[in-house]
DOLUM-779405 format. One record per residue (C-alpha): residue number from 1; residue in three letters; x, y, z. Coordinates in steps of 0.001 Angstrom, whole numbers. Layout:
   marse   vexpa      east     north        up
     NUM     ALA         X         Y         Z
...
***
This chain:
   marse   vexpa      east     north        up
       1     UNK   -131292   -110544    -67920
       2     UNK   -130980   -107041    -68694
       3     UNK   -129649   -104245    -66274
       4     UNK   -131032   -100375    -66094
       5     UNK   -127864    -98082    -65796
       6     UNK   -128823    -97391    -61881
       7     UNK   -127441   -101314    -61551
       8     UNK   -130665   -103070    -60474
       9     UNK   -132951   -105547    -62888
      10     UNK   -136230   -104254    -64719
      11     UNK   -137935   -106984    -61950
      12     UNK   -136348   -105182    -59052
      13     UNK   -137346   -102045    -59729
      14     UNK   -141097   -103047    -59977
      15     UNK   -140936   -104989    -56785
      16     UNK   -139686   -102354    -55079
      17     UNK   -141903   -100995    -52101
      18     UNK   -144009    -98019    -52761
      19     UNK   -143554    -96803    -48605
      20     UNK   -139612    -97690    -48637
      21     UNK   -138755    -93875    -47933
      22     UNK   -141541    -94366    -45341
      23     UNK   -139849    -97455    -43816
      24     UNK   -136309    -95329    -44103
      25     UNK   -137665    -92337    -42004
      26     UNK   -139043    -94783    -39391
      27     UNK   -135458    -96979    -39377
      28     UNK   -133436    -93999    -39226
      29     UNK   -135186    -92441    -36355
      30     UNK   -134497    -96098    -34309
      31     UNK   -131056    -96044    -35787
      32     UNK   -130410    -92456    -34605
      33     UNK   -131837    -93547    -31199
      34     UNK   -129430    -96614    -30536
      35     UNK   -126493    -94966    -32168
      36     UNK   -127312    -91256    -29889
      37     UNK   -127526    -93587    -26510
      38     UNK   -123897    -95060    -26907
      39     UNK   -123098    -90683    -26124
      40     UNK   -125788    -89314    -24142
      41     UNK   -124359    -90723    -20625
      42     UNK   -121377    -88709    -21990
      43     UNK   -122316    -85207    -20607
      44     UNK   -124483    -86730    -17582
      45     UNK   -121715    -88987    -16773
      46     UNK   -119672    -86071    -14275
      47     UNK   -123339    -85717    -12451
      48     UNK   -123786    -89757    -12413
      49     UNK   -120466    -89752    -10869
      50     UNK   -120905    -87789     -8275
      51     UNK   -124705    -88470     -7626
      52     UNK   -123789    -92362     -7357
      53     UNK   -120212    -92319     -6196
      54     UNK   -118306    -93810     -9267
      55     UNK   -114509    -94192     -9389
      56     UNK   -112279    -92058    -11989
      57     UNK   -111456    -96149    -12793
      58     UNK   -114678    -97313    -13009
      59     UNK   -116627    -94045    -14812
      60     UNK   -116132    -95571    -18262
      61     UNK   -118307    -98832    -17385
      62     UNK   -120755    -96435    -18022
      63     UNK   -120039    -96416    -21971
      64     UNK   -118462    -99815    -22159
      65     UNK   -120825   -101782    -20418
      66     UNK   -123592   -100408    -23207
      67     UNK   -120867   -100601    -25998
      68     UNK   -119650   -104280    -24786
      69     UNK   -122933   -105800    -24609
      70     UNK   -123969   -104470    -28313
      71     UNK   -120603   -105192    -30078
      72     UNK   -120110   -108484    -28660
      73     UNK   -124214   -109767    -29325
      74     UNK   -124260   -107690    -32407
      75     UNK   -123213   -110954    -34650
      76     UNK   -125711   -112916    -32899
      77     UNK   -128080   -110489    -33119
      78     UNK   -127812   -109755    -36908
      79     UNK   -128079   -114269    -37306
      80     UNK   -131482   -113640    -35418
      81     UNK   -132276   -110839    -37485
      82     UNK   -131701   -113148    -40932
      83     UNK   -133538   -115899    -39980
      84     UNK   -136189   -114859    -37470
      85     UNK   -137784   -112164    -39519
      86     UNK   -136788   -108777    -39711
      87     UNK   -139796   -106567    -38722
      88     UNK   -139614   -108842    -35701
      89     UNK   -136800   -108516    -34336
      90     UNK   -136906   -104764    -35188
      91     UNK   -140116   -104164    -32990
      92     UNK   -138464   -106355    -30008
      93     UNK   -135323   -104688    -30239
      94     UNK   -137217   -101324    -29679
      95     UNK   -139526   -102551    -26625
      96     UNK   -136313   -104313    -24685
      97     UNK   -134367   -101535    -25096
      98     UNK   -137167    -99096    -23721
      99     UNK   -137691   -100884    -20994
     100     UNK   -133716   -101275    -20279
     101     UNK   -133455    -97558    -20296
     102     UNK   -136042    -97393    -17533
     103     UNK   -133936    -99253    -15732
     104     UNK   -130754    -97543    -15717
     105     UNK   -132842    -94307    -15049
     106     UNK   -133435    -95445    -12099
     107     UNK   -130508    -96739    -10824
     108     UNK   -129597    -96419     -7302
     109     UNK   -125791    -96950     -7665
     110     UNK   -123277    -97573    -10232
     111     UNK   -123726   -101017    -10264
     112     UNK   -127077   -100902    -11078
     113     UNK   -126656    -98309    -14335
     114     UNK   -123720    -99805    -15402
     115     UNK   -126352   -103332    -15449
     116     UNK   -129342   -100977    -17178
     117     UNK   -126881   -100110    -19821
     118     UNK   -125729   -103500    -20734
     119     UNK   -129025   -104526    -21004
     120     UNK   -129628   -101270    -23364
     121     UNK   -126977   -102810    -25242
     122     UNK   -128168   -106340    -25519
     123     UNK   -131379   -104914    -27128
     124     UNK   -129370   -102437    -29071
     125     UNK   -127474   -105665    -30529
     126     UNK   -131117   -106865    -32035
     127     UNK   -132163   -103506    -33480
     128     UNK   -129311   -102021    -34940
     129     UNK   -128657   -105200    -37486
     130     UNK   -132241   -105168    -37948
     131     UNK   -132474   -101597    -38799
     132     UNK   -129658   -101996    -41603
     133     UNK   -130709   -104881    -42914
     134     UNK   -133985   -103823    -43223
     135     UNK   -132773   -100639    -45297
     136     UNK   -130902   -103033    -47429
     137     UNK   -133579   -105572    -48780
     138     UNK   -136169   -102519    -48759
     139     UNK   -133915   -100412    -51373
     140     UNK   -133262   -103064    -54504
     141     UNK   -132182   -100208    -56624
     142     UNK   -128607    -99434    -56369
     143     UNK   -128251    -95699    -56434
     144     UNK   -131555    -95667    -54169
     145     UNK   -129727    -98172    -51600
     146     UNK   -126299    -95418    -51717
     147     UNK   -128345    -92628    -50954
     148     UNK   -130560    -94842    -48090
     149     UNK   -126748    -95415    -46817
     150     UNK   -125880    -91726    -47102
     151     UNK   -128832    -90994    -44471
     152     UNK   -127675    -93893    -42049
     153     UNK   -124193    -92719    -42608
     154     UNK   -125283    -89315    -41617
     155     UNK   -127384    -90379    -38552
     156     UNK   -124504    -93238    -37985
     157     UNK   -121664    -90408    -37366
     158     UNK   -124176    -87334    -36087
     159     UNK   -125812    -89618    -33468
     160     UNK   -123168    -89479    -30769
     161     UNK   -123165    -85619    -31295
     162     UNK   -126418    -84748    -31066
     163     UNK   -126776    -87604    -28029
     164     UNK   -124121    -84863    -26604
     165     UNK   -126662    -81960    -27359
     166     UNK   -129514    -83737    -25743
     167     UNK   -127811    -84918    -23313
     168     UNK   -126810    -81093    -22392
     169     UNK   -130341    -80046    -22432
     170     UNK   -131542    -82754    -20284
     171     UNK   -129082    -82894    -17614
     172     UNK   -129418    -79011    -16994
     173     UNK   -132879    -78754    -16928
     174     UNK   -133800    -81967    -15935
     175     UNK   -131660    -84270    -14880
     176     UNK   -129200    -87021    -15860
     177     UNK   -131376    -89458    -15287
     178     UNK   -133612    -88109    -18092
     179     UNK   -131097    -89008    -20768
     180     UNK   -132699    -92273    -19951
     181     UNK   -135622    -92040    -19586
     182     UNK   -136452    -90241    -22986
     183     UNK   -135447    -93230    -24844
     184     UNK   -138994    -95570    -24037
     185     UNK   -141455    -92795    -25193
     186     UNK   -139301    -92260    -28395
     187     UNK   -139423    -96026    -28588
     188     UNK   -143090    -96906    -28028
     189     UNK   -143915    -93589    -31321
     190     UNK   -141365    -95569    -33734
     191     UNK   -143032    -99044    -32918
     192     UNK   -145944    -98099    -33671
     193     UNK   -144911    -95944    -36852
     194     UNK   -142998    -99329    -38041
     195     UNK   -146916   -101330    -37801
     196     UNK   -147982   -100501    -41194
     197     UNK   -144658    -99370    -42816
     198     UNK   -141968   -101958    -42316
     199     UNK   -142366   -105367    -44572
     200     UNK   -141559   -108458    -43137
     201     UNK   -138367   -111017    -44739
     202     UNK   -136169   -113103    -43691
     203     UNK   -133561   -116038    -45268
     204     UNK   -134280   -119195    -45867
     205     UNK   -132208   -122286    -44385
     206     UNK   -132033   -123837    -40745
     207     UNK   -132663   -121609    -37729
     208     UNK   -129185   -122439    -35854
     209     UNK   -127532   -120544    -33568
     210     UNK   -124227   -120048    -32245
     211     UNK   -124702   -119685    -28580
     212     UNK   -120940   -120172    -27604
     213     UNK   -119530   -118433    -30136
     214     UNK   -121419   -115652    -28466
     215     UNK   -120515   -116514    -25280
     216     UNK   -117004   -116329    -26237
     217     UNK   -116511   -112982    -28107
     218     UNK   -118374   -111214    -25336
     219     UNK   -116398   -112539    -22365
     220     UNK   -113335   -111934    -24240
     221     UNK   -114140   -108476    -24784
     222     UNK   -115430   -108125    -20969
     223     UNK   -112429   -109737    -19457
     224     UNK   -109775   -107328    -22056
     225     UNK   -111753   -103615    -20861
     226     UNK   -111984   -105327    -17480
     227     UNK   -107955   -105614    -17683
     228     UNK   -107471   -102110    -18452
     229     UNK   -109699   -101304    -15958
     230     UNK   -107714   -102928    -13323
     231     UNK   -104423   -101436    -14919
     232     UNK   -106528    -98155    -14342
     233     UNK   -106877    -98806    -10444
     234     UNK   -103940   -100847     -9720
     235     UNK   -101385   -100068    -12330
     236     UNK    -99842   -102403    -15349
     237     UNK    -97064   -104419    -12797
     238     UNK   -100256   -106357    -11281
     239     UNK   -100734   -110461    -11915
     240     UNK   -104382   -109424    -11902
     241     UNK   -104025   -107160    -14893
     242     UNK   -102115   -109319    -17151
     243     UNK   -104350   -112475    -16257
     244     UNK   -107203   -110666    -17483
     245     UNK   -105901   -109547    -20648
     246     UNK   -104425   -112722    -21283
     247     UNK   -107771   -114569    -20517
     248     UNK   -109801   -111742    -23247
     249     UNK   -107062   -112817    -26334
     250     UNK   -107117   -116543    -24956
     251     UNK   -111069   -116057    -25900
     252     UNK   -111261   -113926    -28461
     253     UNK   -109035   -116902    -30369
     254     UNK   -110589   -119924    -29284
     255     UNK   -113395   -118144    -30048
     256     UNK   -112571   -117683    -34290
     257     UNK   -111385   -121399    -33496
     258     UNK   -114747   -122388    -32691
     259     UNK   -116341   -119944    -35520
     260     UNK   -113859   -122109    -38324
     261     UNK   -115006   -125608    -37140
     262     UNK   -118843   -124656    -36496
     263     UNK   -121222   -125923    -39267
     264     UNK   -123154   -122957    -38559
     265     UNK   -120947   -120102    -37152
     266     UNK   -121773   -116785    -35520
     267     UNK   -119752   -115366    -37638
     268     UNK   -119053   -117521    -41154
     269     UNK   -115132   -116421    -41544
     270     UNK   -115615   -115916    -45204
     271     UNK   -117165   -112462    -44410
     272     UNK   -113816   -111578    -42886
     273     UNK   -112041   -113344    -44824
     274     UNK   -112855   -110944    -47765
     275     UNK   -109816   -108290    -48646
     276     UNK   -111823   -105442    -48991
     277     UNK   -114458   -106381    -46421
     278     UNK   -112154   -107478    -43917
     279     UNK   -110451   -103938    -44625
     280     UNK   -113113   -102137    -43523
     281     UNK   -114252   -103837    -40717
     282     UNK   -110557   -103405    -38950
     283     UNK   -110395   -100084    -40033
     284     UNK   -114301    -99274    -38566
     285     UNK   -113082   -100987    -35172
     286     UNK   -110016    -98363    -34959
     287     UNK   -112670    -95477    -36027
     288     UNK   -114752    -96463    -33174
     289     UNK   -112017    -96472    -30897
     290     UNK   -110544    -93347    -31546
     291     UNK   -114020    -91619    -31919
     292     UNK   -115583    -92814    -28236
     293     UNK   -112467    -92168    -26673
     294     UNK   -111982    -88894    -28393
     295     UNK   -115672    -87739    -27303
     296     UNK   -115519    -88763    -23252
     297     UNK   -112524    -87050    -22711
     298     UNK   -113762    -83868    -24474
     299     UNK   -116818    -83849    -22672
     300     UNK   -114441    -83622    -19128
     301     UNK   -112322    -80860    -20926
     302     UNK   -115522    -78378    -21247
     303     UNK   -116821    -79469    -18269
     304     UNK   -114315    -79864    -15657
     305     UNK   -111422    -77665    -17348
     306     UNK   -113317    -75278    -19152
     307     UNK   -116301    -74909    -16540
     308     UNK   -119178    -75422    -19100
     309     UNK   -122339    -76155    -18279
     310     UNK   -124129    -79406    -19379
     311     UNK   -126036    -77813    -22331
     312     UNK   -123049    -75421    -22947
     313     UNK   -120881    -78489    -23147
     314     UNK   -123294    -80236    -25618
     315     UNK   -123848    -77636    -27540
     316     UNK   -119809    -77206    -28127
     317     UNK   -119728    -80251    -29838
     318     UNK   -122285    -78418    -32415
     319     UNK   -119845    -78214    -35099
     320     UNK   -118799    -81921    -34758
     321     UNK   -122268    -83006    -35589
     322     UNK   -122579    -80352    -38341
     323     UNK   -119311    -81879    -39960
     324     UNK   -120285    -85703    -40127
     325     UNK   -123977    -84635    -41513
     326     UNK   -122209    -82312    -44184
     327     UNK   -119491    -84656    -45494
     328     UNK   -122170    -88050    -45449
     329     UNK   -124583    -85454    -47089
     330     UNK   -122193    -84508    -50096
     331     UNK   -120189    -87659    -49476
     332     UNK   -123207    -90159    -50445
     333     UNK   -122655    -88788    -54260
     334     UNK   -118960    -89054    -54660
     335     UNK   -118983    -93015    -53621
     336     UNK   -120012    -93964    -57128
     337     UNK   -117337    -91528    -58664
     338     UNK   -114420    -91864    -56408
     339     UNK   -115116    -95432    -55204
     340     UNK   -115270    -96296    -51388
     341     UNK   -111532    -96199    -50910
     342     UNK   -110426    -93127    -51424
     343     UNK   -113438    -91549    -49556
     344     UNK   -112170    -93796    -46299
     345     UNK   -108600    -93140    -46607
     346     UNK   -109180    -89302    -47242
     347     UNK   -111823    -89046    -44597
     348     UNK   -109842    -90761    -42331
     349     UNK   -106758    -88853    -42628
     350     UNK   -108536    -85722    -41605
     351     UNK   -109597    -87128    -38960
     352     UNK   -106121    -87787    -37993
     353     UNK   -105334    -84104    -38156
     354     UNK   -108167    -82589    -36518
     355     UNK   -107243    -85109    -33463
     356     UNK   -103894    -83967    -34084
     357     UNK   -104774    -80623    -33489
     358     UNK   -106105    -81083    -29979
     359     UNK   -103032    -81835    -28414
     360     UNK   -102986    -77755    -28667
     361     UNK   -105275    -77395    -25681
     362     UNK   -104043    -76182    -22301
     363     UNK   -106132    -74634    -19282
     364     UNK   -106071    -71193    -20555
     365     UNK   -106090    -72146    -24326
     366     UNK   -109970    -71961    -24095
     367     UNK   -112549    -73390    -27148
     368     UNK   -112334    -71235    -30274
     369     UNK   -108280    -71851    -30803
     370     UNK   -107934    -74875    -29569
     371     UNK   -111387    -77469    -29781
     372     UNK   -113451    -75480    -32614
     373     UNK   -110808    -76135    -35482
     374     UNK   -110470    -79847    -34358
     375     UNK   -113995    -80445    -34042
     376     UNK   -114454    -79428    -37633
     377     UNK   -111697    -81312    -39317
     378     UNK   -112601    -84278    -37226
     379     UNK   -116442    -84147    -37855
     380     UNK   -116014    -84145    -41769
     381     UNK   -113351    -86826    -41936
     382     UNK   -115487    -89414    -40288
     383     UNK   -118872    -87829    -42044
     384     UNK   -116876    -89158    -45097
     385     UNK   -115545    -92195    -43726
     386     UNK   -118951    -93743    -42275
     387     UNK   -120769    -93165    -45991
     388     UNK   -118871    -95154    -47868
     389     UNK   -118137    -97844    -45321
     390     UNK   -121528    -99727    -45877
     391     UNK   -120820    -99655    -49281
     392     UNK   -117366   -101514    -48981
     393     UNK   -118496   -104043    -45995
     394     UNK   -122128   -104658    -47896
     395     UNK   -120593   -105239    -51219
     396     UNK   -121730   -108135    -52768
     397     UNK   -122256   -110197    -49690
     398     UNK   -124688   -112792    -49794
     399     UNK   -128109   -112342    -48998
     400     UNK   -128496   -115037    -46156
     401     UNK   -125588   -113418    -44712
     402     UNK   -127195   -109609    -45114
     403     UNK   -128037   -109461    -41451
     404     UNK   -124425   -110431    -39891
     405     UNK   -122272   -108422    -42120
     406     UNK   -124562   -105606    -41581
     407     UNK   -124027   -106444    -37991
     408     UNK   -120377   -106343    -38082
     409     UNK   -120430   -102625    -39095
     410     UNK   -122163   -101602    -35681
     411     UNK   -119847   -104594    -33993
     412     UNK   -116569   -103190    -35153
     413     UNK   -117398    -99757    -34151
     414     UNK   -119279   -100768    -30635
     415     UNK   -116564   -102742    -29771
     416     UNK   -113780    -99802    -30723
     417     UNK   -116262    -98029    -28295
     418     UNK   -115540   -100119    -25325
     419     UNK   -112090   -101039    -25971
     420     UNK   -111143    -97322    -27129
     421     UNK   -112442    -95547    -23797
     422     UNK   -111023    -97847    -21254
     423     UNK   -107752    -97963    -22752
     424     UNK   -107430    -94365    -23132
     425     UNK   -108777    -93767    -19559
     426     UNK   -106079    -96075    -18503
     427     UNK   -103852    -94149    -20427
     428     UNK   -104834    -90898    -18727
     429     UNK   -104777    -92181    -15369
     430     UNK   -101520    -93295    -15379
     431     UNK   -100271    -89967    -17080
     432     UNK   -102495    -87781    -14523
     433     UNK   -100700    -90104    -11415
     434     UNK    -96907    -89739    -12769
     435     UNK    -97715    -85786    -12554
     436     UNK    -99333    -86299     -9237
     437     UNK    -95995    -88196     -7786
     438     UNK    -93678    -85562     -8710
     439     UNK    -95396    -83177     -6910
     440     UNK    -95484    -85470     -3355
     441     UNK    -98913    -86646     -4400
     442     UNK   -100432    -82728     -3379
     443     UNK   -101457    -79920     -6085
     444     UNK   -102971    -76753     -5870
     445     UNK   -106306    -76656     -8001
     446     UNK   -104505    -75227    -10457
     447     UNK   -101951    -77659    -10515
     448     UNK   -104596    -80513    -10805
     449     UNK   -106405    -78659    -14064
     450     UNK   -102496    -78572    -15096
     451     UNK   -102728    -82232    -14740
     452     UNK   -105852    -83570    -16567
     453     UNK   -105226    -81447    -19090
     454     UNK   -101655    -83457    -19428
     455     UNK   -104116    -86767    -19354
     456     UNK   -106294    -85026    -21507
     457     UNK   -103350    -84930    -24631
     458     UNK   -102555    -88584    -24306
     459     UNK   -105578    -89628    -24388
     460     UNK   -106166    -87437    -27462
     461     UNK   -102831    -88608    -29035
     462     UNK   -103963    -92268    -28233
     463     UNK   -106732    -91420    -30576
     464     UNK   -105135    -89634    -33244
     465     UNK   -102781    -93526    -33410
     466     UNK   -106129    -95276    -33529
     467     UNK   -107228    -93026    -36541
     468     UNK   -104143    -93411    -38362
     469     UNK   -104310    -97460    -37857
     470     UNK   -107632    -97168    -39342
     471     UNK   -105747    -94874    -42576
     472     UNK   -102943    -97880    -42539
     473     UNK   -106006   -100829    -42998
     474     UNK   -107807    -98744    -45766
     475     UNK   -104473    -98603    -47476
     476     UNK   -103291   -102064    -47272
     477     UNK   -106333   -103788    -47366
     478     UNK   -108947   -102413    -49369
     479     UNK   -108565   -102715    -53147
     480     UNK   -109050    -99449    -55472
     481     UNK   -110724   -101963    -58583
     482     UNK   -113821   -102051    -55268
     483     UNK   -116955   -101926    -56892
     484     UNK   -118481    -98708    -55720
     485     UNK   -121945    -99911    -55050
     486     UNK   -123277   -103643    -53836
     487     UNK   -122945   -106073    -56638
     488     UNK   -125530   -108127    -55735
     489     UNK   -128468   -106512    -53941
     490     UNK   -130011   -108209    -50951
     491     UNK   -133494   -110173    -52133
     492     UNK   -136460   -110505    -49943
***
């Protein structure tokens, strides 16, 4: 069979759907929905504090509970995707997760969001895979699929930033709960936009799922933020602490113990398995943790430090979102040229500096010397990094296993998002607490902005390690002879 020099068959090309940009714009809009809600809470999160009397400890359950729940359901979610159809899963995906929101808009008390958003993430774990698998056996050109990737890279890496934006607007002239709330009329527009757009597919074979490999992976993930969040409240020298860590890795290994002797695993280990893949999924995981943590604990600088308002806050992290657009813009046409690698590594290693850079800020340093430079640098390394990831994990992957590894994109980096924020609000806390006990345990309000700003830089070092163990896995994992687009193109 011949090939075209854009990499797909003469076939392929004629089967391909006439209303695929169509089906992009409505994908991308759900994809810049899930991906924006892991960051909205961020701004409203001070208000939601004090309007329902969280903890310092227990703020960040209201990112991780979202970002646990979709990371650790994302695998089964993208094995429902394959095999149950993947229009159908899409549209259910966007209902649920409407109606979730709702729910954590109205929250009484912290328990109560922190439940809303874990069911937002459940859904999310159903839509996201969808969404990206549905992008990759709609575009069965090649050079078609890179630039499809280009705009979910884009979306993928702007989404938390603009979530920060409209979470801004909202909050000030609304209120927090409205970051919520907006999600189930954006919802109910895209469903019905996906009707007539969106074809149906799905893979052939037996319908089996891996319930406790599920079960597993997310109470191993639960129980390891639930130990920092303990260390957070009661220190690292508690039983309590250790036991729960111990319990998440005790888990998280029984549960690849299960995936290796399951005739129909979660997760089928040879997706992992894979150099290059395997590469990229440990480096996204790092990304994610060094990005979510990065973002919360800039959101308390403006706020609490620099005495921004809400939309003033959001609209600070302006430049962030212009830099990951930018570089996945330009970036989606170097990935055949370059190859995936070196668009990672470099990406990545910008990153590093532009985190790097933050451990410059102080409370007087104020937003132009200090956050402005880094939220440039940082924006366009992972702008660069998150186009030409899909193109490294999605590389000649089978197509019954489109949905999963397409999954474990949004897995890695959702469950960097839970683990990244709790262990760098651990990390802050017990930074902020030694300053506190050499001053008797009393500070002057100046002293205290002294202090989280001292949190504030270990946190943002914390991040700038994640970034660069993302940099080491691209480097000793990821082959340069990568081919620079899929091999084999997902079929319907």
């Amino acid at each position: 069979m011949t090939m075209t020099k854009s990499g797909a068959t003469p076939q392929s090309i004629l089967a391909a759907d006439p209303r695929r940009w169509l089906a992009l714009a409505v994908v991308s809009v759900a994809t810049l929905m899930v991906v924006l809600d892991a960051s909205i809470i961020n701004i409203a999160l001070p208000h939601a504090q004090a309007d329902l009397h969280i903890t310092d400890a227990n703020r960040q359950w209201a990112v991780t509970a979202y970002a646990l729940t979709f990371g650790g359901l994302l695998l089964l979610g993208g094995r429902i995707v394959d095999f149950a159809g993947r229009k159908r899963v899409f549209l259910i995906g966007l209902i649920g997760f409407a109606a979730a929101s709702m729910l954590a808009g109205l929250a009484p008390d912290g328990g109560t969001l922190f439940a809303g958003r874990a069911l937002q993430g459940a859904f999310a774990a159903l839509l996201a895979p969808a969404a990206l698998s549905l992008i990759a056996v709609t575009f069965v050109d090649s050079r078609e699929r890179a630039k499809a990737f280009g705009v979910y890279g884009a979306l993928q890496g702007a989404g938390g930033t603009v979530g920060l934006i409209a979470g801004g607007v909202l909050t000030e002239y609304a209120n927090w709960r409205w970051c919520l709330f907006v999600n189930a009329p954006i919802a109910v527009v895209v469903a019905v936009a996906a009707l007539p757009v969106l074809r149906e597919s799905r893979a052939e074979g037996a319908r089996r799922y891996d319930i406790p490999g599920a079960v597993l992976v997310t109470s191993g993930l639960v129980a390891v933020v639930w130990g920092f969040t303990h260390a957070a409240e009661s220190g690292w020298n508690t039983m309590e602490t250790w036991v729960l860590l111990a319990a998440g890795l005790v888990l998280l290994a029984t549960f690849v113990i299960v995936e290796h002797r399951s005739a129909h695993p979660l997760l089928p280990l040879r997706i992992i398995w894979d150099r290059d893949r395997g590469g990229a999924f440990l480096a996204s995981l790092f990304t994610g943790a060094g990005m979510f943590g990065l973002m919360l604990f800039l959101t308390y600088y403006l706020q609490i430090n620099l005495g921004y308002q809400p939309l003033r806050a959001g609209l600070a992290f302006l430049p962030f979102s212009i830099g990951i657009i930018a570089a996945a813009t330009f970036g989606a046409r170097l990935v055949n040229t370059l190859g995936p690698k070196r668009l990672m590594a470099g990406g990545v290693a910008v990153a590093v500096v532009g985190t790097l850079w933050l451990l410059r800020v102080s409370a007087t340093s104020g937003y132009i010397p200090a956050v402005l430079p880094a939220m440039v640098l940082t924006g366009l390394g992972l702008g660069i990094f998150f186009v030409a990831l899909p193109n490294t994990a999605l590389s000649g992957i089978r197509p019954s296993d489109t949905g999963v590894a397409s999954a474990m994109i949004s897995t890695t980096q959702q469950i960097g998002g839970a683990i990244g924020p709790a262990l760098l609000n651990t990390l802050y806390i017990a930074a902020f607490t030694a300053l506190l006990s050499t001053h008797g345990g009393a500070m002057s309000r100046a002293g205290q902005l002294d202090g989280y700003v001292h949190g504030y830089r270990i946190a943002f070092l914390a991040s700038a390690v994640l970034f660069s163990l993302a940099l080491t896995a691209v480097g000793l994992l990821i082959r340069d002879n990568q081919d620079s687009t899929m091999s084999t193109p997902p079929t319907i």
